[in-house]
C-alpha positions as CSV (number, residue, x, y, z in Angstrom):
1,X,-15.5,-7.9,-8.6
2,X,-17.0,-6.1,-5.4
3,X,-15.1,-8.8,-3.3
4,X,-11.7,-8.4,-4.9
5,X,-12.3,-4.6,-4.5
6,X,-13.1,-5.0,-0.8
7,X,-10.2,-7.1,0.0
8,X,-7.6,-5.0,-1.9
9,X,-8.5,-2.4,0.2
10,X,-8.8,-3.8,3.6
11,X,-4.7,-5.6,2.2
12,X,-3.9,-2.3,1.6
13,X,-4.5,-0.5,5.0
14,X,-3.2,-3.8,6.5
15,X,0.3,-3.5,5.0
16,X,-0.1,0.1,5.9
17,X,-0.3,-0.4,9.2
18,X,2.8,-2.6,9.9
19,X,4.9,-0.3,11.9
20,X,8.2,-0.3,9.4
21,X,9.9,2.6,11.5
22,X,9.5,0.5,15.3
23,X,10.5,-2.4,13.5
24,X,13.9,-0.8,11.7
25,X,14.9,0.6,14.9
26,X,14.3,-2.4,16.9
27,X,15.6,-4.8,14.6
28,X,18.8,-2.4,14.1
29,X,19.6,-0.6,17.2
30,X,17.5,-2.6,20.1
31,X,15.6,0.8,20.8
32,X,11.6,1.4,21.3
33,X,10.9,4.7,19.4
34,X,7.4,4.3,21.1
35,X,9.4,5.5,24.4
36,X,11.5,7.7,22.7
37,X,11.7,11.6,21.8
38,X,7.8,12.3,19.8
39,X,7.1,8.6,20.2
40,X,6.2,8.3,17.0
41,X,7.4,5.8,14.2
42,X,8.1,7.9,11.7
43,X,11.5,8.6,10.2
44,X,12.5,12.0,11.7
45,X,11.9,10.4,15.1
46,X,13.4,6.9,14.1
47,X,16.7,9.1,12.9
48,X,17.1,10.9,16.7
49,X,16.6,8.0,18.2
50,X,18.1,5.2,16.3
51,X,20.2,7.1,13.4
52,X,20.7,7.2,10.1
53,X,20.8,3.7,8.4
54,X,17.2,2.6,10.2
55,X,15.8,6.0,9.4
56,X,16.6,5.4,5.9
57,X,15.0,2.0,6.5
58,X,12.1,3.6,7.7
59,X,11.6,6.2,5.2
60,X,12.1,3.7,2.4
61,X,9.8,1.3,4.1
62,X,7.3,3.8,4.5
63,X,7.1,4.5,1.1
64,X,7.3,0.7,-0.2
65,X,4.2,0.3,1.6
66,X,2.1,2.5,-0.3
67,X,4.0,1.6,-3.8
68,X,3.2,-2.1,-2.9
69,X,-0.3,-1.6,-1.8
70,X,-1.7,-0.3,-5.1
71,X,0.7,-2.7,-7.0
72,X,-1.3,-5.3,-5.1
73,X,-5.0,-3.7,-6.1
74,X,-3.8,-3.8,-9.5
75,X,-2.9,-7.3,-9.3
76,X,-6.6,-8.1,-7.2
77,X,-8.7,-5.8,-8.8
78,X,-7.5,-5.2,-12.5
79,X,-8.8,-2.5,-14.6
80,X,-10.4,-0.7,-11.8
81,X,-8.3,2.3,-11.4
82,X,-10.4,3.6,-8.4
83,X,-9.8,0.3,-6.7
84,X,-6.2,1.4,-7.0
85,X,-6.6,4.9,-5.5
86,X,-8.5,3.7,-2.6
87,X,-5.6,1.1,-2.1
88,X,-3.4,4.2,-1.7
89,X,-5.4,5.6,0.6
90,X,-6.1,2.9,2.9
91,X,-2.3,2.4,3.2
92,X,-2.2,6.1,4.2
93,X,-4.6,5.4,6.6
94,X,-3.3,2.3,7.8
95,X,0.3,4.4,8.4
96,X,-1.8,7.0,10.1
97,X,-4.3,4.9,12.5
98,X,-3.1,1.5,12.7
99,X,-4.8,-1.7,14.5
């Protein structure tokens, strides 16, 4: 149980760390928030930069991460709740400080 434990949390900060807010406004509008306004990749930057419908992307991106990163330590690691809440975390973390 360990393993699955370990490797929902390392999934989790993986699939928090794929860059949903470069990606929407790349994919969308052809622009690199990276080089644009705060440079970061988060919606309030993605929505000056690349406008609203990405920004929306973004922002529900964002937030699909962390939903699907516990869902997925739930599915690993059943009836460990902390498991869960470390998931959460790590996806926070993977947002935050990405590879």
């Amino acid at each position: 149980m360990l393993l699955r434990a370990i490797a929902a949390i390392c999934s989790a900060y993986l699939l928090g760390s794929v860059p949903i807010g470069f990606l929407a406004a790349r994919l969308l509008r052809g622009i690199d928030v990276t080089r644009v306004g705060s440079g970061r990749t988060g919606g309030s930057n993605v929505l000056r930069a690349a406008g609203l419908v990405p920004a929306i992307v973004t922002v529900l991106g964002d937030a699909g991460k962390g939903y699907g990163a516990v869902a997925l330590a739930q599915l690993i690691a059943p009836g460990l709740p902390l498991v869960a809440v470390l998931a959460g975390v790590a996806s926070v973390v993977g947002h935050n400080w990405s590879v």
